[in-house]
N, C-alpha and C positions, 0 to 999 in steps of 0.2 A: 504494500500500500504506500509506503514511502517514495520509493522510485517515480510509483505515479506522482505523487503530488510534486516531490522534486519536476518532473517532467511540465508539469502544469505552473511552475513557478518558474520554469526558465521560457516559457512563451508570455507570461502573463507580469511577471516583477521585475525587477533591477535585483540583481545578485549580487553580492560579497562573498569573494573569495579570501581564508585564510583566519586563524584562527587569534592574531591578535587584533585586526579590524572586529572581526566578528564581537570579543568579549567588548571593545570601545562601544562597538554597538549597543549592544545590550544592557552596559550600563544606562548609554543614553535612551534608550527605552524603545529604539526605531527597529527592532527585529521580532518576528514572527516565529518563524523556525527557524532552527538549526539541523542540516543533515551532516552525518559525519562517514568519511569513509571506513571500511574495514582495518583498514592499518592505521588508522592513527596512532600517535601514539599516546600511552595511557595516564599523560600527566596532562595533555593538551586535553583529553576527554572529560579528565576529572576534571577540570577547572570550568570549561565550558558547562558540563551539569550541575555544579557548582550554582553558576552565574545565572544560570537557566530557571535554575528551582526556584530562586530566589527571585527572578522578575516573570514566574511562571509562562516558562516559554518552552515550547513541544520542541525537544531533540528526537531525530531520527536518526539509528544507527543504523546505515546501509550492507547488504550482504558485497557489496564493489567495492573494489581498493583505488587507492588513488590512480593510479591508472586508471583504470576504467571509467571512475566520476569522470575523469578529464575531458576520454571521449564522450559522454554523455553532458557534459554543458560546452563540449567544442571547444577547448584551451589547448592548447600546447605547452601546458607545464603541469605535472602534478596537483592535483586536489583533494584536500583531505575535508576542509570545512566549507562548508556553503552556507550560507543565510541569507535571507531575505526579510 
């Protein structure tokens, strides 16, 4: 169910890649989700759910690793976090 909505938010929002834009975000209050990739790593996770619990914002953990997000939002560099 993830993937889809990921998929429905790269035709429909402005995305943030990268996971220390992402937590700026979310303090400042302008994020919705958060999707993460399968490899992240588990200190960038923790903190993100962290930041997430606390401004009650749905993380999605994807079965795709950064490769793969990448091709699936069309980038040419590794991605691990996405938000919108």
């Amino acid at each position: 169910m993830s993937l889809i909505s990921l998929k429905k938010a790269l035709k429909e929002q402005k995305l943030t890649y990268g996971a220390n834009v992402t937590i700026k975000n979310i303090k400042r209050g302008v994020v919705k989700e958060v999707f993460l990739a399968s490899n992240t790593p588990k200190k960038i996770k923790d903190d993100l759910k962290y930041y997430s619990k606390i401004a009650d914002i749905t993380v999605s953990e994807l079965k795709q690793n950064g490769e793969e997000l990448a091709i699936i939002c069309k980038k040419n560099f590794l991605v691990s976090v996405v938000s919108y």
